[in-house]
N, C-alpha and C positions, 0 to 999 in steps of 0.2 A: 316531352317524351324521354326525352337523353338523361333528364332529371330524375323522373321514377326509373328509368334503369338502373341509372348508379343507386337510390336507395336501396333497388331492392339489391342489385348486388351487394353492398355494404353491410344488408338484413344477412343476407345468406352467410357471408364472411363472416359477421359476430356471432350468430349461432351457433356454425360449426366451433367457435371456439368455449362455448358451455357446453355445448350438448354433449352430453357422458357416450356409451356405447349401445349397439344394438346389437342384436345375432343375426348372423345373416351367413349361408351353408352357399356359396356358389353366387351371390344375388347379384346384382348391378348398384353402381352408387351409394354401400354401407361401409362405414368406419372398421368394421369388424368381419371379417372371414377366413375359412379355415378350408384345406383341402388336406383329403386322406392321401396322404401317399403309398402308404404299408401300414402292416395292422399294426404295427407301434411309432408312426411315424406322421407325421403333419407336416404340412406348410399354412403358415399365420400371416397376414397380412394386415397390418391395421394403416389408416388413411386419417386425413385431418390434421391435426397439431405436430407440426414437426418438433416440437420439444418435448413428449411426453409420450410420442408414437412409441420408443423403445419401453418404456413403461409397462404404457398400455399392454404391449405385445404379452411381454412376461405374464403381466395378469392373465390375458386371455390363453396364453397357452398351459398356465393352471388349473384354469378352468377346461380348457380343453383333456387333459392328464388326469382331471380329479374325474371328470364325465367317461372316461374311458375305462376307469376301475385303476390306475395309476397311480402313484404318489410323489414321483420323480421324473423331472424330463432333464434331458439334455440341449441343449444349441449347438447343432451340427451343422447353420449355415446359416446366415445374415445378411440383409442389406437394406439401403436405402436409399432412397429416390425420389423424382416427382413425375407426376403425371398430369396430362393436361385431361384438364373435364371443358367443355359449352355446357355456354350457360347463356340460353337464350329468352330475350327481353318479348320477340316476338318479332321486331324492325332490326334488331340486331346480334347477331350471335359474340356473345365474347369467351376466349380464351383463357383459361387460367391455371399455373402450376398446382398441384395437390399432394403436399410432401406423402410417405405411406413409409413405412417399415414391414421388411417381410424376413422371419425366421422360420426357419424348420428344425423341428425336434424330435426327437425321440422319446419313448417315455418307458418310463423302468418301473416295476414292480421294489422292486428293492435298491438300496443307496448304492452310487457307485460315485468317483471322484468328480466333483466340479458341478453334481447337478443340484437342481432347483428343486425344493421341496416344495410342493404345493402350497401346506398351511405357511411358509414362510415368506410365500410373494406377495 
């Protein structure tokens, strides 16, 4: 039994590291999330790959700026961490770091210094 545990956690560990994104508005356990702050403003979270989560984020707050009728956002606040998730076998619960990046931005109808144009992330 200790055996197919660790497979499958092993399974679970190389997935997350192909598996691309999903959309997820508030969900539990998704690479991908976004809260409204203000009507021009988000907080981005993305989970999974600690070398490519700042990436990720950029993209997805493109996408978040391009869906909102935007063109332009800003990074007005950033960080990074880990979180622990269980991950239970069924006989045993294990604990595990899950690196995540989280930005908040702003998004602008028109260009101003230092932001992000959508088409160019």
């Amino acid at each position: 039994m200790k055996k197919i545990s660790i497979i499958i956690l092993i399974s679970l560990l190389l997935s997350a590291c192909i598996t691309d994104y999903y959309y997820s508005n508030g969900g539990l356990s998704k690479s991908y999330q976004y809260t409204r702050l203000s009507k021009d403003s988000y907080r981005i979270r993305v989970s999974g790959n600690g070398f490519t989560n700042k990436n990720r984020a950029l993209r997805y707050a493109a996408e978040v700026t391009k869906e909102n009728g935007y063109r332009y956002f800003n990074i007005i606040n950033e960080s990074s961490n880990k979180s622990y998730i269980a991950l239970n076998s069924g006989r045993e619960t294990l604990l595990t770091k899950v690196p995540f990046s989280e930005i908040e931005i702003i998004l602008h109808k028109n260009y101003v210094p230092d932001a992000y144009d959508v088409d160019a992330v």
